[in-house]
mmCIF entry with sequence, helices, sheets and N, C-alpha, C, O atoms, coordinates in Angstrom:
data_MODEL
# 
_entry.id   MODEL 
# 
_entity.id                         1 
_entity.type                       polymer 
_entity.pdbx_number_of_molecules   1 
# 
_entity_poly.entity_id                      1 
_entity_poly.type                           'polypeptide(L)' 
_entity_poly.nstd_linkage                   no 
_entity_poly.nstd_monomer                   no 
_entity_poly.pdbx_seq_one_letter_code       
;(UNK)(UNK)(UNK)(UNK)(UNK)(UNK)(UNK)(UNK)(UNK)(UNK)(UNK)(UNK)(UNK)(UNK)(UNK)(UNK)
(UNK)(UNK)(UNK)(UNK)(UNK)(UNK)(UNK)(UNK)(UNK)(UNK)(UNK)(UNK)(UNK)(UNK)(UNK)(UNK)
(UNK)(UNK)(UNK)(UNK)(UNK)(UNK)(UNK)(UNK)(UNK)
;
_entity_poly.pdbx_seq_one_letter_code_can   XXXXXXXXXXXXXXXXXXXXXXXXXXXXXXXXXXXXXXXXX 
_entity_poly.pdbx_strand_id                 A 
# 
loop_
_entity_poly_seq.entity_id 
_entity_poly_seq.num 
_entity_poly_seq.mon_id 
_entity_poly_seq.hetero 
1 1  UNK n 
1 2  UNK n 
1 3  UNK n 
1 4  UNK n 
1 5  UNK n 
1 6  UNK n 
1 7  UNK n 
1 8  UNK n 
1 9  UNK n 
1 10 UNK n 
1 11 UNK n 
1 12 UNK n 
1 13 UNK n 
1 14 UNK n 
1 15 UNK n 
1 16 UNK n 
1 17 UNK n 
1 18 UNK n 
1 19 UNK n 
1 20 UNK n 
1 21 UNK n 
1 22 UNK n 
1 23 UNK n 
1 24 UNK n 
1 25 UNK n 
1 26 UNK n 
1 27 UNK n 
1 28 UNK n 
1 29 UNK n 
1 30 UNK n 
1 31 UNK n 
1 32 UNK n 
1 33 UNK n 
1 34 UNK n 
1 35 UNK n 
1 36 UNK n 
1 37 UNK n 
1 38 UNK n 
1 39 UNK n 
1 40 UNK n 
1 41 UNK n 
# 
_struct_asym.id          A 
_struct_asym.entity_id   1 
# 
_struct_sheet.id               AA1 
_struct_sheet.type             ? 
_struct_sheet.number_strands   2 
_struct_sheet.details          ? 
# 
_struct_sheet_order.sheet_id     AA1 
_struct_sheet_order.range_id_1   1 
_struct_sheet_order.range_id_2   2 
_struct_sheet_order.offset       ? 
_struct_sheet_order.sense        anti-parallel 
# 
loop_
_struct_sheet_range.sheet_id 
_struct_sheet_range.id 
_struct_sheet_range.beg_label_comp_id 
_struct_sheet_range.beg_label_asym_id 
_struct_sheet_range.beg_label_seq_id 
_struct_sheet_range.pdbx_beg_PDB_ins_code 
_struct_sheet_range.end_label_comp_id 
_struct_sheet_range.end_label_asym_id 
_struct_sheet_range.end_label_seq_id 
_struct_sheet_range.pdbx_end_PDB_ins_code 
_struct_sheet_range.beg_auth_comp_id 
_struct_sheet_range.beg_auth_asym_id 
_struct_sheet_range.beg_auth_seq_id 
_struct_sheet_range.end_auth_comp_id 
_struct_sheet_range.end_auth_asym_id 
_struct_sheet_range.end_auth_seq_id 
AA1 1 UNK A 17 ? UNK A 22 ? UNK A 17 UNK A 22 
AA1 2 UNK A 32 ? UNK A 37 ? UNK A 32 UNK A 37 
# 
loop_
_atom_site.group_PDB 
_atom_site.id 
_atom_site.type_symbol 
_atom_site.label_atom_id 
_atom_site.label_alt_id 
_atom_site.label_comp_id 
_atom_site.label_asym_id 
_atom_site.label_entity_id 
_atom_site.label_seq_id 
_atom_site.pdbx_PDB_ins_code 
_atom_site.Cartn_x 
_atom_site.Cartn_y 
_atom_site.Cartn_z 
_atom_site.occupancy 
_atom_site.B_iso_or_equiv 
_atom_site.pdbx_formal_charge 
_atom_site.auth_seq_id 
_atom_site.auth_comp_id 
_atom_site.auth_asym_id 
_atom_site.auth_atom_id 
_atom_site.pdbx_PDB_model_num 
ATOM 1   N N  . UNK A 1 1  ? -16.058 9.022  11.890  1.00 0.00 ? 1  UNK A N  1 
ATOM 2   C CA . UNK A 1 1  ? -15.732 8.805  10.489  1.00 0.00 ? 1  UNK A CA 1 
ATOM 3   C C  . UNK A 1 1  ? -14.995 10.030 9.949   1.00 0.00 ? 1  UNK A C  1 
ATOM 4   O O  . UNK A 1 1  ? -15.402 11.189 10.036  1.00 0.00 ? 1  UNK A O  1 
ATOM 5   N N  . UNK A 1 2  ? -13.740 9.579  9.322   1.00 0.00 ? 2  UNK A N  1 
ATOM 6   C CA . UNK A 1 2  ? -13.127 11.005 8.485   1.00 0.00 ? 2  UNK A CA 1 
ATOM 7   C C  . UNK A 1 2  ? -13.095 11.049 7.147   1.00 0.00 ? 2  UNK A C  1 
ATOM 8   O O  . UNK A 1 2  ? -13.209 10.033 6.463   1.00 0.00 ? 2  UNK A O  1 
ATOM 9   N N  . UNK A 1 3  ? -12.958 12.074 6.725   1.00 0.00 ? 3  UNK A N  1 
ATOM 10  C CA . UNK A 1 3  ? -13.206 12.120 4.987   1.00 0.00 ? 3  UNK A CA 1 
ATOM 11  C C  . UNK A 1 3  ? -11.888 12.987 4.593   1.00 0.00 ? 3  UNK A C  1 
ATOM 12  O O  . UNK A 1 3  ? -11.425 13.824 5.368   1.00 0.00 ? 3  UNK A O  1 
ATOM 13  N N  . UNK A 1 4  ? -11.362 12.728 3.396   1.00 0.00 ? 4  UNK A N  1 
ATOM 14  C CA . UNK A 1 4  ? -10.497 13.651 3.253   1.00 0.00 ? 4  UNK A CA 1 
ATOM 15  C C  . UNK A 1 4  ? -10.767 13.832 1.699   1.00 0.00 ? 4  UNK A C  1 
ATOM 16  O O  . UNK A 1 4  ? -10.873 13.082 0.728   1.00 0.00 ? 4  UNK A O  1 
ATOM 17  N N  . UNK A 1 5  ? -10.809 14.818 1.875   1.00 0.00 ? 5  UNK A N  1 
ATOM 18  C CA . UNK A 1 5  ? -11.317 16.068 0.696   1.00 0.00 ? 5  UNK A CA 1 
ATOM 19  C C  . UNK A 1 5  ? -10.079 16.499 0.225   1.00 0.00 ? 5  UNK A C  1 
ATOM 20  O O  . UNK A 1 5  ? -9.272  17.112 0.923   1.00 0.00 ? 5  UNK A O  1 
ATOM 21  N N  . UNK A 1 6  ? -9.837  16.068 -1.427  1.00 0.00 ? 6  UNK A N  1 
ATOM 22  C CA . UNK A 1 6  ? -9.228  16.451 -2.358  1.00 0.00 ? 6  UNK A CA 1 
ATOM 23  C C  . UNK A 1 6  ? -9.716  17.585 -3.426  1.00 0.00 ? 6  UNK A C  1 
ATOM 24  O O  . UNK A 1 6  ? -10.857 17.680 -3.878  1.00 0.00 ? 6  UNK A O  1 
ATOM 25  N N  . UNK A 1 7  ? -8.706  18.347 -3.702  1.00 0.00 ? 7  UNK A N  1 
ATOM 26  C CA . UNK A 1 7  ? -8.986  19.801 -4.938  1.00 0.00 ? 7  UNK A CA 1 
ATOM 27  C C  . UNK A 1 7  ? -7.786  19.413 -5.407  1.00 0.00 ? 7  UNK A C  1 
ATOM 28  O O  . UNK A 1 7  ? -6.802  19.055 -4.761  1.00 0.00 ? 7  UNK A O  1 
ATOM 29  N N  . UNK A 1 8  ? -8.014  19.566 -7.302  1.00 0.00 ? 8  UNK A N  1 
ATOM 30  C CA . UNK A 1 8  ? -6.794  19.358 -7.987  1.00 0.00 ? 8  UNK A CA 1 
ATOM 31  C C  . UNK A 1 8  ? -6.874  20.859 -8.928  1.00 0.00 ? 8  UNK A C  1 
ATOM 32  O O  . UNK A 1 8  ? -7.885  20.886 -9.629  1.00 0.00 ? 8  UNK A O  1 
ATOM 33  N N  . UNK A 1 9  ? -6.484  21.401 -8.984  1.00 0.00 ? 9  UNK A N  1 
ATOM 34  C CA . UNK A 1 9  ? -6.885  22.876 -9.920  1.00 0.00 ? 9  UNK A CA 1 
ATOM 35  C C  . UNK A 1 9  ? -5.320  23.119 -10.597 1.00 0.00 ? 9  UNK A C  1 
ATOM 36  O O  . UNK A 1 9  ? -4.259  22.954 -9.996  1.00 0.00 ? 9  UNK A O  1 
ATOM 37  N N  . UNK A 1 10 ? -5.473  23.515 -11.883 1.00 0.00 ? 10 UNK A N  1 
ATOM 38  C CA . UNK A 1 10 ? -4.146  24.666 -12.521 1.00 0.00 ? 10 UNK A CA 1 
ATOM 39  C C  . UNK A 1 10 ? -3.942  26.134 -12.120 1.00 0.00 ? 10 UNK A C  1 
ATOM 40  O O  . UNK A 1 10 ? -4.751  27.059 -12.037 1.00 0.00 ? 10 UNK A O  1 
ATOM 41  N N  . UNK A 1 11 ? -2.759  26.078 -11.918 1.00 0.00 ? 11 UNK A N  1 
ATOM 42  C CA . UNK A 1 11 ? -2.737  27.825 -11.943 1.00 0.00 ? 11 UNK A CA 1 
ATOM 43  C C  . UNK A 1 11 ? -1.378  28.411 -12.329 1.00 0.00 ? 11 UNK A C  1 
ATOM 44  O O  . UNK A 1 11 ? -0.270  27.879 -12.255 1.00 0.00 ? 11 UNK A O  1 
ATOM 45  N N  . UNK A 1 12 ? -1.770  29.805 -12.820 1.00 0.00 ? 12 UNK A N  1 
ATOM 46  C CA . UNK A 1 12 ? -0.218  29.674 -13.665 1.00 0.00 ? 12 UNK A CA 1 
ATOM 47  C C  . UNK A 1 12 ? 0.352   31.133 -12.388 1.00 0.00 ? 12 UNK A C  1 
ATOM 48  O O  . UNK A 1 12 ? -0.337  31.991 -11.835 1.00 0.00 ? 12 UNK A O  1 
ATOM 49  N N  . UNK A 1 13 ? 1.810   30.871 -12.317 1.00 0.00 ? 13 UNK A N  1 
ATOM 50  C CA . UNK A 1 13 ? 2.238   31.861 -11.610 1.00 0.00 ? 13 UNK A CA 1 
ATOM 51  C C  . UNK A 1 13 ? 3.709   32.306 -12.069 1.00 0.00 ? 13 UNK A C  1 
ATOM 52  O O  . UNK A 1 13 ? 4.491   31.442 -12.464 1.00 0.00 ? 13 UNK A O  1 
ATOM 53  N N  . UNK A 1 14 ? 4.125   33.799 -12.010 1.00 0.00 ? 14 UNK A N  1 
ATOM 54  C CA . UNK A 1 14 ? 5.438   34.158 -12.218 1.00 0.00 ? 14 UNK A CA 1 
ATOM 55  C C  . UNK A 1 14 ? 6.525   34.225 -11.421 1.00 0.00 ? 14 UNK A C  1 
ATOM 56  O O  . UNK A 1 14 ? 7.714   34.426 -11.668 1.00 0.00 ? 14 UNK A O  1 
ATOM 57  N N  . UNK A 1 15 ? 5.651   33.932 -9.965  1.00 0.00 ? 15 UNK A N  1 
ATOM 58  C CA . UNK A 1 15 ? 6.845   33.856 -8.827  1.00 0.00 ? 15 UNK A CA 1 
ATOM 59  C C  . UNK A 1 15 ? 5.989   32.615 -7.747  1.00 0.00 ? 15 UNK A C  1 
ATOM 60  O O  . UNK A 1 15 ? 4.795   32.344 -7.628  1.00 0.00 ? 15 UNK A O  1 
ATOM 61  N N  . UNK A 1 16 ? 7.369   32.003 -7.006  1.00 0.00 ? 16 UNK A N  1 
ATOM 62  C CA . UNK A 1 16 ? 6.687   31.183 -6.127  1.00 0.00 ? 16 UNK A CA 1 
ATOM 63  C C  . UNK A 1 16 ? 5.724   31.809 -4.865  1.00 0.00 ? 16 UNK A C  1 
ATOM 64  O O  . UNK A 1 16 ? 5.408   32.998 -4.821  1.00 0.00 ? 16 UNK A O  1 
ATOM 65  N N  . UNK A 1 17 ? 5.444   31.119 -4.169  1.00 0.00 ? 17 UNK A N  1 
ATOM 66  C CA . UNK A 1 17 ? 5.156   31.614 -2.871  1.00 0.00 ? 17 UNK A CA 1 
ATOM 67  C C  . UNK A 1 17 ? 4.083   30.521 -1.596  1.00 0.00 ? 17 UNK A C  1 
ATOM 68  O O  . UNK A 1 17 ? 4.180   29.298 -1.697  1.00 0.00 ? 17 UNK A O  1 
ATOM 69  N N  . UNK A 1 18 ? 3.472   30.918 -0.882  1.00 0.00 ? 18 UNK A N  1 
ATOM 70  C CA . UNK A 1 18 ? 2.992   29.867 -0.552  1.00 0.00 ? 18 UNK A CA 1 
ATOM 71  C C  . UNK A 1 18 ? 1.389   29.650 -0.768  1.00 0.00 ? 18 UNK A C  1 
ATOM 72  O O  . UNK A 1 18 ? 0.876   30.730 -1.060  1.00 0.00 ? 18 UNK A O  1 
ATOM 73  N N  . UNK A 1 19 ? 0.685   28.859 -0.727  1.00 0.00 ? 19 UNK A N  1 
ATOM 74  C CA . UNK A 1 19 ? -0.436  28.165 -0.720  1.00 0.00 ? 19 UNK A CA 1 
ATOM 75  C C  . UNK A 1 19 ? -1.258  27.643 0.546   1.00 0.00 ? 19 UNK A C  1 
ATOM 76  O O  . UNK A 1 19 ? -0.827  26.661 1.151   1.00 0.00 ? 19 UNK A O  1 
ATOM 77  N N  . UNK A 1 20 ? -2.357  28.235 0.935   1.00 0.00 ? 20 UNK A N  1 
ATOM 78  C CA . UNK A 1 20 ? -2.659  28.451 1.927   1.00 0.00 ? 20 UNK A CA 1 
ATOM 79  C C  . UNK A 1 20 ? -4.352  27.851 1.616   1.00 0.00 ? 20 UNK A C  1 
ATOM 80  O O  . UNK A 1 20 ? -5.158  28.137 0.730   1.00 0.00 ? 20 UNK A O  1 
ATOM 81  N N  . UNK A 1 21 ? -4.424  26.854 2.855   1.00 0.00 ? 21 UNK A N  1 
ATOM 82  C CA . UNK A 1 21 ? -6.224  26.538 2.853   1.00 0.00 ? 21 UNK A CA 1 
ATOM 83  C C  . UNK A 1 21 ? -6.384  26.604 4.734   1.00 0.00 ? 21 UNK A C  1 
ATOM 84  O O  . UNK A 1 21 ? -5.764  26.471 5.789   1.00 0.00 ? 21 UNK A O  1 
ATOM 85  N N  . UNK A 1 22 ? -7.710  26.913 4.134   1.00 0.00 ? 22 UNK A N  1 
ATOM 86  C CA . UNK A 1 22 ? -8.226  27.741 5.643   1.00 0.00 ? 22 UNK A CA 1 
ATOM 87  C C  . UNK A 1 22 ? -9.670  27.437 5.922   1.00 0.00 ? 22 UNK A C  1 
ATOM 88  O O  . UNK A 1 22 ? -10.630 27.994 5.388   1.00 0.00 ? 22 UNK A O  1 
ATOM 89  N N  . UNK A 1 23 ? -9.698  26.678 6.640   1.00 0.00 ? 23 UNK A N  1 
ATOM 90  C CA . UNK A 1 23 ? -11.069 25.887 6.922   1.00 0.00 ? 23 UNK A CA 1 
ATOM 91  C C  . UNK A 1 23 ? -12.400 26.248 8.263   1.00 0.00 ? 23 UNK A C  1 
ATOM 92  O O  . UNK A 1 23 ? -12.561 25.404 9.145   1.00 0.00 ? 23 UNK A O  1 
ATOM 93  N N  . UNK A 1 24 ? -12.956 27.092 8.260   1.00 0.00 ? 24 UNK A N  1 
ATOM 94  C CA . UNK A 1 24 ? -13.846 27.220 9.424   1.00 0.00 ? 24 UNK A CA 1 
ATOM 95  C C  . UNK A 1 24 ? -15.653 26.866 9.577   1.00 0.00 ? 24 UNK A C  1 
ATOM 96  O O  . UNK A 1 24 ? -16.679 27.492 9.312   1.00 0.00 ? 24 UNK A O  1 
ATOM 97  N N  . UNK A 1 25 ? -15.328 25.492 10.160  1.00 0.00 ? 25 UNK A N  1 
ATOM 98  C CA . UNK A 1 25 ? -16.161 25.031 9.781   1.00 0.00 ? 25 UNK A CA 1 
ATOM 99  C C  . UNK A 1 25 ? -17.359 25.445 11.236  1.00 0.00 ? 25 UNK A C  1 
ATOM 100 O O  . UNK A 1 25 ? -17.021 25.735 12.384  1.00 0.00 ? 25 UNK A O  1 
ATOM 101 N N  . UNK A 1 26 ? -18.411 25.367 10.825  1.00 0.00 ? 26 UNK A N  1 
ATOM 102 C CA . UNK A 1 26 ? -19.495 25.620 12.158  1.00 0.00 ? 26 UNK A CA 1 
ATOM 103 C C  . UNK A 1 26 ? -19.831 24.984 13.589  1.00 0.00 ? 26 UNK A C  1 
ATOM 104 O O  . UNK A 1 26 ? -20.170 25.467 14.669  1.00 0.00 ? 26 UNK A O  1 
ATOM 105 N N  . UNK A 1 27 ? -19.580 23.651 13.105  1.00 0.00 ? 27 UNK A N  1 
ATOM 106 C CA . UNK A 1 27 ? -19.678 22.514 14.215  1.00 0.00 ? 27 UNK A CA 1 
ATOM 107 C C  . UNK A 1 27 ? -18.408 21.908 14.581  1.00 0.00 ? 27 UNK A C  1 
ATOM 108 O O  . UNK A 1 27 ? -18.382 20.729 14.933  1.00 0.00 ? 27 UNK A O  1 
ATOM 109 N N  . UNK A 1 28 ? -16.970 22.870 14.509  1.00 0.00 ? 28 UNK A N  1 
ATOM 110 C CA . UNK A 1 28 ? -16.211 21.438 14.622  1.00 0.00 ? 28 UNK A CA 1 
ATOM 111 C C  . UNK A 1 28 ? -14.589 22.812 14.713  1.00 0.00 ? 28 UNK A C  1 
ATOM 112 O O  . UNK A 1 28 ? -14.769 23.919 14.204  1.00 0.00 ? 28 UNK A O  1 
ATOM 113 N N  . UNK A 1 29 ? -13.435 22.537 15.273  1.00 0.00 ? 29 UNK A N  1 
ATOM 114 C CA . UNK A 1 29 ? -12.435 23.368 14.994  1.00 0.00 ? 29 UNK A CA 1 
ATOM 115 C C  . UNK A 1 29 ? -11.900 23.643 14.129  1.00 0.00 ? 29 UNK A C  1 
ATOM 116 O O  . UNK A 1 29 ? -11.817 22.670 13.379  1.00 0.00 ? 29 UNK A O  1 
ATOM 117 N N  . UNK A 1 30 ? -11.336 24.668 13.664  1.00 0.00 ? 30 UNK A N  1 
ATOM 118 C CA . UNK A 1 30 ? -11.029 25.313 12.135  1.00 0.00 ? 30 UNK A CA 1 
ATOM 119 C C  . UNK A 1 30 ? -9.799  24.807 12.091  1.00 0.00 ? 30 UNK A C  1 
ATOM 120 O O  . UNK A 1 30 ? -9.531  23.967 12.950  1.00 0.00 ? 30 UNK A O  1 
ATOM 121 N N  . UNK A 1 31 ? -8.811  25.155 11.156  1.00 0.00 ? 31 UNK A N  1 
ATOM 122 C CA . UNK A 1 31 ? -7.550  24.228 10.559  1.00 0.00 ? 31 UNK A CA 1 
ATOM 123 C C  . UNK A 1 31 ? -7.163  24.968 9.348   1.00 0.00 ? 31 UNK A C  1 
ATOM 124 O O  . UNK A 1 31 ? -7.866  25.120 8.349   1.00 0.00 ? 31 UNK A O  1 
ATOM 125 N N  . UNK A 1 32 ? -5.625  25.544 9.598   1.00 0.00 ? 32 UNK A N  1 
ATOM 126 C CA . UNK A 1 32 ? -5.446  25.332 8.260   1.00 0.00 ? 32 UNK A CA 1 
ATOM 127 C C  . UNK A 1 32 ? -4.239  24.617 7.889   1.00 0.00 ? 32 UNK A C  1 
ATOM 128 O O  . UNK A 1 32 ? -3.606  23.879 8.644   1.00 0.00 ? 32 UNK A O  1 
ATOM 129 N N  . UNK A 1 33 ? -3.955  24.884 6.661   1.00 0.00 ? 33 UNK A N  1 
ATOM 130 C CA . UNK A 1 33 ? -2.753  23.928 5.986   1.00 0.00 ? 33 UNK A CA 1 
ATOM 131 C C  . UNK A 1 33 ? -1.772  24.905 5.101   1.00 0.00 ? 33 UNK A C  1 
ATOM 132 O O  . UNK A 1 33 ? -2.372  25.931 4.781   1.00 0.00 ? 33 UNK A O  1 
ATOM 133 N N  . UNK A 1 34 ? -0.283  24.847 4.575   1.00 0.00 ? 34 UNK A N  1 
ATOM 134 C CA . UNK A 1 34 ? -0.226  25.651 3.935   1.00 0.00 ? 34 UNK A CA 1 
ATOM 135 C C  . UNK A 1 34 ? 1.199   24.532 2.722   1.00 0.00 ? 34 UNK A C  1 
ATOM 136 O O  . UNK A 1 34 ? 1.508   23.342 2.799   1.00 0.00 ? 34 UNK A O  1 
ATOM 137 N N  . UNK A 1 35 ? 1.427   25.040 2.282   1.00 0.00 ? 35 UNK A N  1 
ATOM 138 C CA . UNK A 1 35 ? 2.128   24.177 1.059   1.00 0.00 ? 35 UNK A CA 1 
ATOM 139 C C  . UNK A 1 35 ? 3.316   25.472 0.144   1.00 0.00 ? 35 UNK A C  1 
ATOM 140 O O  . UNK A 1 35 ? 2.716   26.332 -0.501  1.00 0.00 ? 35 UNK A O  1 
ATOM 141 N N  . UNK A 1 36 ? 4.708   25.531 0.139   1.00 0.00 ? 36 UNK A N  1 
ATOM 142 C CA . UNK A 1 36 ? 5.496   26.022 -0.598  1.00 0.00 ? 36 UNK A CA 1 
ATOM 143 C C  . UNK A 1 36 ? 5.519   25.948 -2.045  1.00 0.00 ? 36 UNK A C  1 
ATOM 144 O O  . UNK A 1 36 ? 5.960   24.881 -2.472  1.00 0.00 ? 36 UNK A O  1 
ATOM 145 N N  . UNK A 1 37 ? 5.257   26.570 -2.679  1.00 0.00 ? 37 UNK A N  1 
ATOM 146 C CA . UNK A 1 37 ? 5.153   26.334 -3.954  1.00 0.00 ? 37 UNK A CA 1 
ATOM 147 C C  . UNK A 1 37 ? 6.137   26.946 -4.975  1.00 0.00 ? 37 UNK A C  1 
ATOM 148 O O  . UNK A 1 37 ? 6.098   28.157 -5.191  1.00 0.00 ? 37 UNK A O  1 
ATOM 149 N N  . UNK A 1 38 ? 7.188   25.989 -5.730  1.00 0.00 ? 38 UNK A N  1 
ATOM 150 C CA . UNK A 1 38 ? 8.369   26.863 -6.348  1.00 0.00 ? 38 UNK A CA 1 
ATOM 151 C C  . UNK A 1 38 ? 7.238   27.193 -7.688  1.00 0.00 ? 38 UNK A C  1 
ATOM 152 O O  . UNK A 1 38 ? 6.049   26.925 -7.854  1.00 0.00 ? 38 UNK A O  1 
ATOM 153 N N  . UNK A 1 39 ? 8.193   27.853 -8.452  1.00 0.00 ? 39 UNK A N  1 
ATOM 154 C CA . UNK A 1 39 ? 8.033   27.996 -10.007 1.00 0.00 ? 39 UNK A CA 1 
ATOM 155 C C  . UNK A 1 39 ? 9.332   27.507 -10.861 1.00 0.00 ? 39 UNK A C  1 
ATOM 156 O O  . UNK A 1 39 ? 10.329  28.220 -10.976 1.00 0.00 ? 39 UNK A O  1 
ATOM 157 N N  . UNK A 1 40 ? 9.221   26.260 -11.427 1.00 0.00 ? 40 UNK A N  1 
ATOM 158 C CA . UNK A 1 40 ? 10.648  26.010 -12.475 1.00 0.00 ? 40 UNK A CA 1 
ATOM 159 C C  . UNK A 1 40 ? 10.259  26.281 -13.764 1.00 0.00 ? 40 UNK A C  1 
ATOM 160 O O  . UNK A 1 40 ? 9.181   25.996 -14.286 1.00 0.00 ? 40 UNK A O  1 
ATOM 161 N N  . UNK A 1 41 ? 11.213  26.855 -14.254 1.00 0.00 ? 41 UNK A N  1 
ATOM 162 C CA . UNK A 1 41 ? 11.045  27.370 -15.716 1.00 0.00 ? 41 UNK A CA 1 
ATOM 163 C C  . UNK A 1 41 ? 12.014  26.033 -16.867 1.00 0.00 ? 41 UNK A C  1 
ATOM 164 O O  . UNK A 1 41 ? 12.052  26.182 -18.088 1.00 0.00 ? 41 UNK A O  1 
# 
């Protein structure tokens, strides 16, 4: 069975950069993910 786990959060930033999740879990292989994130004004 898989689950997929959503986070919705604000955040304010003055420059882009990237976004990074990093998962290490105890029983199982770690993973991460990462996501580009601009800033438009």
């Amino acid at each position: 069975m898989f689950s997929y786990p959503k986070a919705v959060f604000t955040i304010a930033l003055d420059e882009g950069g990237t976004l990074r999740a990093i998962a290490e879990p105890t029983h199982s292989a770690a993973w991460e993910s990462s996501k580009k994130i601009a800033v438009t004004r």
